[in-house]
C-alpha beads as a LAMMPS data file, in Angstrom:
LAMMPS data file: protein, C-alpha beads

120 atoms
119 bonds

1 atom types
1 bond types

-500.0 500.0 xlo xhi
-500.0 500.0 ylo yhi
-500.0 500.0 zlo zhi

Masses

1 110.0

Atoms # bond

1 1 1 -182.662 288.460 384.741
2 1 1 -179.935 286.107 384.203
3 1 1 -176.838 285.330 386.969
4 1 1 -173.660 284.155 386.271
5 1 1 -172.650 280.842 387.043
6 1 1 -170.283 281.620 389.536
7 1 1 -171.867 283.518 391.398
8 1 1 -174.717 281.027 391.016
9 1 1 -172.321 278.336 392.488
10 1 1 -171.495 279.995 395.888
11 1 1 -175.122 281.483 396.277
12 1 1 -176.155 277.756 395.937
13 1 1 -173.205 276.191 398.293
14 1 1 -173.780 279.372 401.144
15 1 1 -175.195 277.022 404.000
16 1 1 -178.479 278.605 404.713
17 1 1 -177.421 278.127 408.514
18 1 1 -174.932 281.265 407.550
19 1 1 -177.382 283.850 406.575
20 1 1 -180.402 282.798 409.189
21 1 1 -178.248 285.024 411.332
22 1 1 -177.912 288.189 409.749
23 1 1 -181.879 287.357 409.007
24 1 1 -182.765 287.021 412.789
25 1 1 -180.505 290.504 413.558
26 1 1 -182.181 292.229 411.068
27 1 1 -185.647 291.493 411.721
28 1 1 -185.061 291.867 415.854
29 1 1 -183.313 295.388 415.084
30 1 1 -186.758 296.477 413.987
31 1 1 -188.725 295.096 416.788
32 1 1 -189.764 291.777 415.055
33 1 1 -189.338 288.685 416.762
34 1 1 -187.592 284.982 415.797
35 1 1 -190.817 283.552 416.016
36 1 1 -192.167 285.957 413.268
37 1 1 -189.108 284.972 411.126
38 1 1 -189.873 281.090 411.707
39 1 1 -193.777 281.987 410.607
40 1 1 -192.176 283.577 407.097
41 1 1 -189.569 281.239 406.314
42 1 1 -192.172 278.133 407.104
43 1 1 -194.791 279.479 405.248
44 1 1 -192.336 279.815 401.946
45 1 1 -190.504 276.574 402.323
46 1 1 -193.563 274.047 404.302
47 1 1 -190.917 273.002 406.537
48 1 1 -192.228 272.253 410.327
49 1 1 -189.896 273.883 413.114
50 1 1 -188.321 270.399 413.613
51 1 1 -187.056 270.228 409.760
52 1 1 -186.228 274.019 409.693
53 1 1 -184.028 273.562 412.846
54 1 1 -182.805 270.294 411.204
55 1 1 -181.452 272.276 408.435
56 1 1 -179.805 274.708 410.488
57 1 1 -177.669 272.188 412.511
58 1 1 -176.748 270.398 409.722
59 1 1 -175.855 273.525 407.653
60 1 1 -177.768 273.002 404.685
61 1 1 -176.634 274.912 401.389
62 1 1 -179.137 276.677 399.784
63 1 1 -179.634 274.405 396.871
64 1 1 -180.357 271.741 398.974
65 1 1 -182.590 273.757 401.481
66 1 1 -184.632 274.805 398.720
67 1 1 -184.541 271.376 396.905
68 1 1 -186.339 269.932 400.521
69 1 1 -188.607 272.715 400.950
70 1 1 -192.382 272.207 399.471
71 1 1 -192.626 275.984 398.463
72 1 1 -195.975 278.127 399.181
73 1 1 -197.971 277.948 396.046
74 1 1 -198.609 281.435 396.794
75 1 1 -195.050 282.024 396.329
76 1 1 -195.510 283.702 393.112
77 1 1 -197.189 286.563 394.314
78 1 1 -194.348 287.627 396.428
79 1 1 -192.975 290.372 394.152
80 1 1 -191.390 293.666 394.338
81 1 1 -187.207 294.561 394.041
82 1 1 -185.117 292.950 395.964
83 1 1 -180.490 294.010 395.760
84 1 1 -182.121 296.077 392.894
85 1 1 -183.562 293.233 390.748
86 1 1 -187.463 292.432 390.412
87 1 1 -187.627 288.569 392.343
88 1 1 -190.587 288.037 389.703
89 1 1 -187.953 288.635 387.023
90 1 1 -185.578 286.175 388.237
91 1 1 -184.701 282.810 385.563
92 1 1 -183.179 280.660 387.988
93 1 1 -185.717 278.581 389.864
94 1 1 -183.513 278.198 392.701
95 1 1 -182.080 281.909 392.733
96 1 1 -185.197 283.535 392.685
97 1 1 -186.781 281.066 395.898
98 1 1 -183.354 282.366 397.522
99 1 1 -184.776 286.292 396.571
100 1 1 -188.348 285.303 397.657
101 1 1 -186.711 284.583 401.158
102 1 1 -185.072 287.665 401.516
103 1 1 -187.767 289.908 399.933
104 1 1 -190.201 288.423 402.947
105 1 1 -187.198 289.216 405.558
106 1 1 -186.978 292.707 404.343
107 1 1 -190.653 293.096 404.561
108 1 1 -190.621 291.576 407.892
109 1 1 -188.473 294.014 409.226
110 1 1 -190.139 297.194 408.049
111 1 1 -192.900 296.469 409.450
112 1 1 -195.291 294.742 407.467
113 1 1 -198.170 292.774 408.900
114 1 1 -197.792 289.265 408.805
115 1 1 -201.069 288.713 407.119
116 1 1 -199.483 290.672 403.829
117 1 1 -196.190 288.886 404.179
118 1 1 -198.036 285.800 403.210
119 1 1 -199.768 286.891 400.881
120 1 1 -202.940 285.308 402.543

Bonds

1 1 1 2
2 1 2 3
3 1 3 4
4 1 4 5
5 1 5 6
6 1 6 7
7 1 7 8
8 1 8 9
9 1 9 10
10 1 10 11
11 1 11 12
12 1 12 13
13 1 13 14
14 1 14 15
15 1 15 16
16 1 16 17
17 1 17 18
18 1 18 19
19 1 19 20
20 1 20 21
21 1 21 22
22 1 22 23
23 1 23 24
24 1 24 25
25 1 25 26
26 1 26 27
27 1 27 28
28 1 28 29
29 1 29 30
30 1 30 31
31 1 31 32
32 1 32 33
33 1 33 34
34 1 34 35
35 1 35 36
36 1 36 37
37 1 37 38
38 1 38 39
39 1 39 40
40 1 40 41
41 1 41 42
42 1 42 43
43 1 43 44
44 1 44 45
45 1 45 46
46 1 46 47
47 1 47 48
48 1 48 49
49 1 49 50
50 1 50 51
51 1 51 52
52 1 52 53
53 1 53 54
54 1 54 55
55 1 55 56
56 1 56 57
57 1 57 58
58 1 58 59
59 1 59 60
60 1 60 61
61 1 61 62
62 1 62 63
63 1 63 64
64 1 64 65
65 1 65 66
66 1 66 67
67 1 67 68
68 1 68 69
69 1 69 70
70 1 70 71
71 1 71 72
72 1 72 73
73 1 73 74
74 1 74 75
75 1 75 76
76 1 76 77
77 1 77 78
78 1 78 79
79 1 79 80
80 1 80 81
81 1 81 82
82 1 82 83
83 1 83 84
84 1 84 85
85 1 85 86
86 1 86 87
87 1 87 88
88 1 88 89
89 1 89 90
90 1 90 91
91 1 91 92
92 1 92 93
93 1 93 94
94 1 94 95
95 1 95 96
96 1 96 97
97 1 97 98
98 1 98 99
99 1 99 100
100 1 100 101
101 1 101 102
102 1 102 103
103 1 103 104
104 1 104 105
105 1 105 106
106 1 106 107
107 1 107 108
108 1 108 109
109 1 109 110
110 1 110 111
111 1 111 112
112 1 112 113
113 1 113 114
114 1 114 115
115 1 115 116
116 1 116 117
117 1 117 118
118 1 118 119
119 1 119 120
């Protein structure tokens, strides 16, 4: 699945400190907690607390976030449709470790144990 470029360019310029919000609401609307969100997101990107909360005050775009990160070889089992496009279909490199993020958010919040989320 291929993305345009523009929309490629403000995906990759978002500051990842913009959407960790609307993550944290939507996984505490379902009765998940921050902590479990921290768990997901450091499993996919190997960052400690310190360097997750280090990317978050400095407001980090998502290229660079991902760039940093030292992603879960176990990433690539993370599949499944995510805004209507399979995440295992995506080209981009950096687009699709943007989708893998949000497919473990959404999985997060409906309820899934934390044990399947990472794919352990």
């Amino acid at each position: 699945m291929a993305t345009n470029d523009a929309t490629l360019r403000r995906i990759y310029r978002t500051p990842f400190a913009s959407v960790y919000p609307l993550y944290v609401t939507k996984v505490e609307k379902r009765g998940r907690t921050t902590a479990e969100l921290h768990q997901v997101i450091t499993w996919l990107t190997g960052f400690t607390e310190t360097e997750l909360a280090k990317h978050l005050v400095a407001e980090t775009p998502f290229e660079d976030f991902f760039d940093d990160a030292r992603v879960n070889p176990h990433a690539s089992l993370i599949t499944g449709v995510i805004c209507g496009v399979r995440v295992e279909d995506i080209e981009e490199p950096v687009m699709q470790k943007v989708r893998y993020l949000d497919k473990l958010v959404d999985e997060l919040a409906r309820g899934k144990s934390i044990d399947r989320i990472l794919r352990s």
